[in-house]
Structure formats: structure tokens, C-alpha cells
C-alpha positions in Angstrom: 5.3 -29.1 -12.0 2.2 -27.2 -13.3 -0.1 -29.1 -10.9 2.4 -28.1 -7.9 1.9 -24.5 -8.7 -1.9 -24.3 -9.3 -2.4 -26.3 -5.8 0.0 -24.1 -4.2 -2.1 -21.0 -5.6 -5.1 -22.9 -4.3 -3.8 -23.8 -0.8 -2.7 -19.4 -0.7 -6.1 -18.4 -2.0 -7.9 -20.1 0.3 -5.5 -19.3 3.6 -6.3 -15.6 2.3 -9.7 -16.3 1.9 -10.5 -17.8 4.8 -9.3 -14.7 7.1 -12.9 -13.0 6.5 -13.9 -15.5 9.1 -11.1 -13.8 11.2 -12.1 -10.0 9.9 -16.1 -9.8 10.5 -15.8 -7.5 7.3 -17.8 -4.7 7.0 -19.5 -5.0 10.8 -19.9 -1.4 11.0 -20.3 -1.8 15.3 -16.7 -2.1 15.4 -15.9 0.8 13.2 -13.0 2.8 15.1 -12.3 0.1 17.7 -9.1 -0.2 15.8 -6.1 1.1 16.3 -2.6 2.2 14.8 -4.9 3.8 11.8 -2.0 4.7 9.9 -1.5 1.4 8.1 -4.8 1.7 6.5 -3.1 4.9 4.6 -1.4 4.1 1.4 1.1 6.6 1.0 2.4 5.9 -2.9 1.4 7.9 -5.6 0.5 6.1 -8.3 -1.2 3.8 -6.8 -3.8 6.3 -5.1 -4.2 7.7 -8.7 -7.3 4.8 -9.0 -8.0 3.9 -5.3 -7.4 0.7 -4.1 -8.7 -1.1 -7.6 -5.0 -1.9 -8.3 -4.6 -4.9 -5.9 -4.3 -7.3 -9.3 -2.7 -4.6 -11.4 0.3 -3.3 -9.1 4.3 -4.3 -10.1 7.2 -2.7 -8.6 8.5 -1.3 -5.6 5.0 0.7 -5.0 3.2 -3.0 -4.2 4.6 -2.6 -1.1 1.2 -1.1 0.0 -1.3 -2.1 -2.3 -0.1 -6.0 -2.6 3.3 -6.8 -2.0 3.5 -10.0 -4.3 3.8 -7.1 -7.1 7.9 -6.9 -5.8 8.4 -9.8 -7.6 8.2 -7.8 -10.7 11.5 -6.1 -9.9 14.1 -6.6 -12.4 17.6 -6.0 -10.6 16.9 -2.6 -8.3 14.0 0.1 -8.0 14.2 2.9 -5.0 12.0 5.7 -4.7 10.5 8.5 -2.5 6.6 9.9 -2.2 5.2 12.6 -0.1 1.8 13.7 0.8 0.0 16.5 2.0 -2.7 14.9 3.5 -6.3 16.8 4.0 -5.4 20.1 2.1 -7.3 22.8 3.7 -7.6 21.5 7.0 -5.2 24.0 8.7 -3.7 20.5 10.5 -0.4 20.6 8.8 0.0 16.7 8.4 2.5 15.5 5.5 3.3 11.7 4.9 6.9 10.8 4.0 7.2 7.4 3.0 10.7 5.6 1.3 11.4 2.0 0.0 13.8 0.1 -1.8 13.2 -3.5 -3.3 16.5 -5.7 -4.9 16.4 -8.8 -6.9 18.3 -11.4 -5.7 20.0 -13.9 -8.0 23.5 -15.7 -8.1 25.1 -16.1 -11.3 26.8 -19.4 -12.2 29.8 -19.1 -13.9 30.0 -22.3 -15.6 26.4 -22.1 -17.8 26.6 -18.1 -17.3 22.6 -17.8 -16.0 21.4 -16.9 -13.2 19.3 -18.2 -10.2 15.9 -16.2 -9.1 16.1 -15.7 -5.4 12.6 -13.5 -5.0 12.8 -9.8 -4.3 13.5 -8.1 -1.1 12.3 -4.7 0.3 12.6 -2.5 3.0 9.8 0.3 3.5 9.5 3.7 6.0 6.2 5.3 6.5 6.0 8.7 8.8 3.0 10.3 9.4 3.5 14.1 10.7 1.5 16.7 12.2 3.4 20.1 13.4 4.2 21.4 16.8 1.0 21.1 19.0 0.7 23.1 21.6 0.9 21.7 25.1 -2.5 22.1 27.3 -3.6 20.9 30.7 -7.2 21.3 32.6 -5.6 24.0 34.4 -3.7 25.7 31.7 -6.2 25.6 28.7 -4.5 28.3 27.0 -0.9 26.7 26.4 2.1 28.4 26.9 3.8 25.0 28.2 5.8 24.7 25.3 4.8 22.1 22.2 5.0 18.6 21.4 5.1 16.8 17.9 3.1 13.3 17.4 4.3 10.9 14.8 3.1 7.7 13.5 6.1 5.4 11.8 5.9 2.0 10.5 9.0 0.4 9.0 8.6 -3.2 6.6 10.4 -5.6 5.2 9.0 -7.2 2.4 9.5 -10.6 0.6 8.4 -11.7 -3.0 9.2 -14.5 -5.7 8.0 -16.1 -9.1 7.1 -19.3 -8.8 6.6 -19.1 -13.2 5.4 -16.1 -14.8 1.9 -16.9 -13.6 2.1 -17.2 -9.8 3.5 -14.1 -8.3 3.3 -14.6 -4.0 5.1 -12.6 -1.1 5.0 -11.4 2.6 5.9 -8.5 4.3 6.1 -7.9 8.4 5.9 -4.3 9.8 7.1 -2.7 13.4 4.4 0.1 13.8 4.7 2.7 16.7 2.9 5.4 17.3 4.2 8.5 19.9 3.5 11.6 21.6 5.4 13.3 23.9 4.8 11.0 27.1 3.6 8.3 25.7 3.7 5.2 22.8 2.6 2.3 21.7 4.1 -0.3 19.6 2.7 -3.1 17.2 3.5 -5.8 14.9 2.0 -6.8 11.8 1.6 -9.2 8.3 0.7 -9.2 4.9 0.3 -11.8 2.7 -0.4 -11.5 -1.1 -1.1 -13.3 -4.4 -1.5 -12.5 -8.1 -2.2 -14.6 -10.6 -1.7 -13.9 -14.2 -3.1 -15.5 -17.4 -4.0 -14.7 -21.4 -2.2 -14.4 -24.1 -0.2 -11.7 -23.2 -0.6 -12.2 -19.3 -3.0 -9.3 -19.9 -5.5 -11.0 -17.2 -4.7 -10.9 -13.4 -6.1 -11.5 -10.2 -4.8 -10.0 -7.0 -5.5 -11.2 -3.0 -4.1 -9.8 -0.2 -4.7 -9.8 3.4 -3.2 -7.0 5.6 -2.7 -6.0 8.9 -2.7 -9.2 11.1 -0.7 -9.1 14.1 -1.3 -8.9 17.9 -3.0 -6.5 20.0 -1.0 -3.0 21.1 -1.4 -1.2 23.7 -0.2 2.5 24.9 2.9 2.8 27.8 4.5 5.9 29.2 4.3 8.6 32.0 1.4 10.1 30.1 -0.8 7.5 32.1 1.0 8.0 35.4 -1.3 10.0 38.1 0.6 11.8 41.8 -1.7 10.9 44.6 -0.9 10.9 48.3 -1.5 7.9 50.7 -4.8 7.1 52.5 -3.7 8.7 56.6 -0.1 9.8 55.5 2.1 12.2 54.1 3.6 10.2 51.1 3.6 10.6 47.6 3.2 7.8 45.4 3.0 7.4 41.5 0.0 4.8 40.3 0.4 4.4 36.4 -2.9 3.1 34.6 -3.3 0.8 32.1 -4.7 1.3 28.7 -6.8 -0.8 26.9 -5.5 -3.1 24.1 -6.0 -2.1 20.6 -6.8 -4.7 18.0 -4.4 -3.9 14.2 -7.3 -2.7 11.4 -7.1 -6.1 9.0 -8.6 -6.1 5.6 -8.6 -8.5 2.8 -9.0 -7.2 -0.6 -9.5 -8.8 -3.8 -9.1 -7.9 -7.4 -9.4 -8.0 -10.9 -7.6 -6.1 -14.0 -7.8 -6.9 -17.7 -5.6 -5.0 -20.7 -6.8 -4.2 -24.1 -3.7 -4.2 -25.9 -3.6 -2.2 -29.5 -0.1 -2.8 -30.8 1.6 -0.1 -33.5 5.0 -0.4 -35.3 6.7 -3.7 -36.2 4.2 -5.4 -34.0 1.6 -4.6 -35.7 1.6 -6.3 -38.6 3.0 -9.6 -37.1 0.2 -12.0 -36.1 -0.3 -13.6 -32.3 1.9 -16.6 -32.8 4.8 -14.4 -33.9 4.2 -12.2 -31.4 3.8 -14.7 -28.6 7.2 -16.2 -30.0 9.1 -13.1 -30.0 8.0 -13.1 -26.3 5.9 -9.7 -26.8 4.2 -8.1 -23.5 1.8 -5.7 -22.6 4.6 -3.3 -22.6 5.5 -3.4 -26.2 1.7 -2.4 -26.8 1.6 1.3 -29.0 -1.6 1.6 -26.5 -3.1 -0.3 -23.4 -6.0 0.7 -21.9 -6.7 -1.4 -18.6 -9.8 -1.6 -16.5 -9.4 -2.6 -12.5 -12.0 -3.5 -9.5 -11.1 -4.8 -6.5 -13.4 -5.4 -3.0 -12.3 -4.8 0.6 -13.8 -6.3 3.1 -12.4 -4.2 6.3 -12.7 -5.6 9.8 -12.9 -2.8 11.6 -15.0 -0.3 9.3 -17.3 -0.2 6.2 -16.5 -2.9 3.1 -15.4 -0.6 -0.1 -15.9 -1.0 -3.7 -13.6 0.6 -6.0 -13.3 0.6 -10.1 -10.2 2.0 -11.8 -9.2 2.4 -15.5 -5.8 3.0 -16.9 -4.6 4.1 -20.4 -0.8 3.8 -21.1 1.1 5.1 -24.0 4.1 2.6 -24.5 6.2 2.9 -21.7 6.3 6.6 -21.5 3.2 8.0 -20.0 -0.1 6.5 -17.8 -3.2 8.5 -17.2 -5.7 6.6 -14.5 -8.5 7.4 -12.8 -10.9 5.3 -10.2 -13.8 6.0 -7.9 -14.1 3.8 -4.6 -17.6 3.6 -3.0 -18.4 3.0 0.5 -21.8 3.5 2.3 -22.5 6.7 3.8 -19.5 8.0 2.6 -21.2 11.8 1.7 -22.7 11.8 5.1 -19.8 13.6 6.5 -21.0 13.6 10.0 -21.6 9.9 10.4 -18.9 8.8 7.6 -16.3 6.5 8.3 -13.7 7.5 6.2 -12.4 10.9 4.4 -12.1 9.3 1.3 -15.0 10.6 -1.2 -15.5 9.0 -4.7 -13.5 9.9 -7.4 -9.3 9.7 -7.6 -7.0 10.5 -10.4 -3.4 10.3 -11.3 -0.8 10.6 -13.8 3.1 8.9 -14.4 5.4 10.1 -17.1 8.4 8.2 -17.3 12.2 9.2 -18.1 14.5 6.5 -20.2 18.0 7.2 -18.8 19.7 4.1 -20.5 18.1 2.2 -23.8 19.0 -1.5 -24.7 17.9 -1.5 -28.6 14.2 0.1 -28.5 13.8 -1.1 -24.9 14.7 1.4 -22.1 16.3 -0.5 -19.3 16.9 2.4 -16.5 14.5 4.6 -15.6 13.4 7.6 -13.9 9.4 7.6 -13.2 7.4 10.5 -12.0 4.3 10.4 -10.4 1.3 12.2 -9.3 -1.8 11.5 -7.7 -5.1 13.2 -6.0 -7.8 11.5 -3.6 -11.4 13.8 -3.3 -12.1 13.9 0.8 -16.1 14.5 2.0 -14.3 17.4 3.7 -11.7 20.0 2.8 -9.3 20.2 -0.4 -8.3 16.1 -0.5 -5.1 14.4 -0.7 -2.4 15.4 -2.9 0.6 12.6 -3.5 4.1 13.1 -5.2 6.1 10.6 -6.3 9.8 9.5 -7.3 11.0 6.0 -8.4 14.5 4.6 -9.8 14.1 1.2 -11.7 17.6 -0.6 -13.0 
């Protein structure tokens, strides 16, 4: 059964793998040829606290973004709610909302009284807004037509399971449209993910995902209808033009993560094998400090490098902090993304029910902040529910 599982991680690995032959990463000719930008924003707090290092190290309902085979690690039921003010200081007035909610599914025999691990299922809203705009023309420069409100949505459903408590794998498929007042487009799209985890305490992981494949989208509406009158008559017609396809921005990313565990309490003065009998994790740990790096080779934009670390008291409070680099990212009038160096975040976490020592519901709270080449950066707030 082991040999099934390690070739099945092989076979994913190298389907994931071998989509860089599909992306062209990093070919910065095609940077901005993409479109339907807004799935290239990861709208969860916690994880934005270190960048996009977490690919290997992200569990829960937040993996939704960052690599969705992290679902898996559900228990029975997590929900949760972020917003963001994106670009503080810009005077655009955009805000991200973004909602999920990720269930285990199992089915309990009542003869032997355990139960059968279906995988994890989620369902995820992202909306991107941006104010009233005011309405212009070539004729009427000034306004005073009344506004309009763009938005960008996408809305996922995601898939994970445990093949052991090694091999973690999933799949999610998004709708993405995007919409102004006369006008929208509307996309599909895929990810795929894998983590692998090993040590003694499962304390070393590797993460792949790919994101974003789907077919091209392309813009419909009145908004690219034009009047005109025909050639030696008095007729009006209506000729509507057609917009150019727009490719979805894939990226692969992979990562690493490793945890220094220093255990305090009872567990300290067992030794490895008790510990590893008593079924011990990185959770149990008095203090865990864990470092991250992932790469992400982007299709249609720069490739990035990012490096996170992570200190975690118990279960009851993370600190994190990472710093992605891309090239050219300081030259703000050729860069091609907002996203400058450093990011930071923290999660504090409220026990609402305890079995024994072990909290078992919980409220989490999180906060995180991305530096921009340009204005006041990103600021994310977060909310999640685990049962």
C-alpha cells in the first residue's frame, strides 16, 4: 500500500511539474497579457502574514488560496470571513471580501462505531470592490452621467483527502467574472495541489500547486456596440465588436517548511519513542519555530522568491513574518507587481470548548500586512471558526 501512495505522489508531482512547459514562467514579454488579475490576489490573512512561502506549510480552510490540498486538514467544520483594504493611501477605495467554508465528510458505521474519511469539501467567494466611478464619455469629460461600480468575483469549490498522514492532494475549480456597467467577461479555472509530509513529528513538508488553468475569456456586452448609419441610406444599424481573448494568469509554486519543535510540560521529560507513541504533534510543542520558502514560476509576469518564518506558542498565538523578492520590484515605474519585500502577521486564537488539555472548538483571529512599492500597503483582517 506504501508503494501505491509514493507512485501516486510521483505520478501528481510530475503532472504539476510538468505545467512549466505549459506556463513559460518568468518570460517577462508576456507580463500583463493576462487577464482576470484578481485570481493572482490571495485575499486570507494569515496566510499574507509571510507571502506566498506557505505553499508546504498551509492547513485549514485558508489553503483554499495558497494550496488547496491544506483542506484536508479539516477536522469536522471550519468557516470564516477576511477583508482587505487593498493599497492604503491610494484614494481608490478598493476593499476585498472574501468567505469560505470547508466540511469533512465521513459516514459513521454503526456496527464497529468508526468512521470513513470521505476528503474535505469547500466552497469559497472572492469580491474585489472599487466605489462608485463616475461615468465619462469623449464628449462629456467632466461626468455628471451618473456612476457605475466595477467588481471582480470568483466563486470555488474545493476538494481535498488523505490518502495517510503523509500524502495530502486536492482540486478546486473556480467561475471567475469580471463586470462593469455594460460589459463582462466570464472564465473558468483549476487548481491542483500536493503536500507531502515526513519526520518524526511530520515537522517536514513539501507543497506543489499549480493555479489558474482554464480556457481563454473574453469580454461581451453593449459596452462594445457602436450606432453607425448605412453606406447611401438613412438607416441605423448597431455593429458590436469583438474583444480579444484573454489567456487565465497560471503559476506553479513550490515549497518547503521545516519545524523546530521545543517541547515543555509532561512532554518534556518523555523521550522520542514515548512521545511518538503517545501520538504527539507539532501542536503539543511549548514552542515551534518554523522556517518556509517556496518559488513561483508565473506565466504571465516575473518568477518570485519568497522566505517566511513562523514562531508559535502552543496553540494560542503565531507571530510570522516573510519577504518575497522579485526583480525590479523597487523600480516602481517599470515594476510588475505592488508587492514590495517585507510582510508580517499575527493569529491569536480563542478555545471555546476544551477536551482534557486539548481545545477542540475554536475561534481564530488574524491579522496581516503586505509593504506595496507605492502607497500605505495592504492591510488583511481575518475570522475563522474550526469544530
Amino acid at each position: 500500500m506504501n508503494k501505491i501512495y509514493r507512485t501516486l505522489v510521483i505520478v501528481v508531482l510530475l503532472f504539476l511539474v510538468s505545467g512549466t512547459s505549459m506556463l513559460r514562467a518568468g518570460n517577462r514579454d508576456r507580463s500583463g497579457q493576462a487577464g482576470m488579475q484578481q485570481l493572482l490576489i490571495d485575499p486570507w490573512a494569515r496566510s499574507n502574514g509571510w507571502g506566498t512561502c506557505g505553499v508546504a506549510e498551509t492547513r485549514g480552510m485558508e489553503s483554499i488560496y495558497g494550496n488547496v490540498a491544506g483542506i484536508a486538514f479539516v477536522n469536522k467544520l471550519e468557516f470564516g470571513f477576511s477583508r482587505t483594504q487593498y493599497l492604503s493611501g491610494s484614494g481608490a477605495d478598493i476593499g476585498i471580501n472574501a468567505a469560505a467554508v470547508a466540511v469533512k465528510l465521513s459516514r459513521k458505521n454503526k456496527e464497529t462505531g468508526t468512521a470513513k474519511d470521505y476528503g474535505v469539501l469547500g466552497i469559497s467567494f472572492f469580491g474585489m470592490t472599487f466605489g462608485d466611478i463616475l461615468v465619462t464619455t469623449v464628449d462629456n469629460p467632466e461626468g455628471n452621467m451618473g456612476t457605475f461600480s466595477p467588481s471582480l468575483i470568483h466563486i470555488g469549490v474545493h476538494y481535498a483527502k488523505s490518502f495517510n498522514r503523509y500524502i495530502h492532494g486536492g482540486i478546486s475549480g473556480k467561475i471567475v467574472n469580471e463586470s462593469i456597467r455594460d460589459m463582462s467577461a466570464t472564465g473558468f479555472a483549476i487548481d491542483a495541489g500536493i503536500q507531502y509530509l515526513s519526520g518524526t513529528y511530520e515537522n517536514f513538508k513539501i507543497g506543489v500547486t499549480l493555479k489558474n488553468i482554464g480556457i481563454p475569456a473574453r469580454y461581451r456586452g453593449d459596452g462594445l456596440s457602436v450606432r453607425g448609419v448605412v453606406s447611401g441610406s438613412s438607416y441605423d444599424i448597431t455593429m458590436e465588436q469583438r474583444s480579444a481573448d484573454m489567456e487565465m494568469p497560471s503559476f506553479l509554486v513550490l515549497g518547503l517548511s521545516y519545524d523546530f519543535l521545543f517541547w515543555g510540560g509532561i512532554y518534556k521529560e518523555m523521550s522520542k519513542e514515548d512521545r511518538i507513541g503517545e501520538g504527539v504533534t507539532r501542536d503539543d510543542a511549548e514552542h515551534r519555530l518554523t522556517l518556509a520558502g517556496s518559488f513561483t514560476a508565473n506565466a504571465y509576469s516575473r518568477d518570485v522568491f519568497s522566505l517566511g518564518v513562523e514562531y508559535g506558542f502552543r496553540r494560542h498565538f503565531m507571530v510570522r513574518a516573510g519577504y518575497t523578492l522579485e526583480a525590479g520590484m523597487w523600480d516602481i515605474v517599470n515594476a510588475t507587481t505592488f508587492y514590495a519585500g517585507p510582510s508580517m502577521g499575527v493569529t491569536a486564537l480563542i478555545p471555546l470548548v476544551k477536551k482534557g488539555k486539548a481545545p477542540v472548538r475554536n475561534i481564530y483571529l488574524d491579522y496581516g500586512y503586505r509593504f506595496t512599492n507605492r502607497w500605505r500597503g495592504n492591510h488583511y483582517i481575518g475570522i475563522k471558526v474550526a469544530l
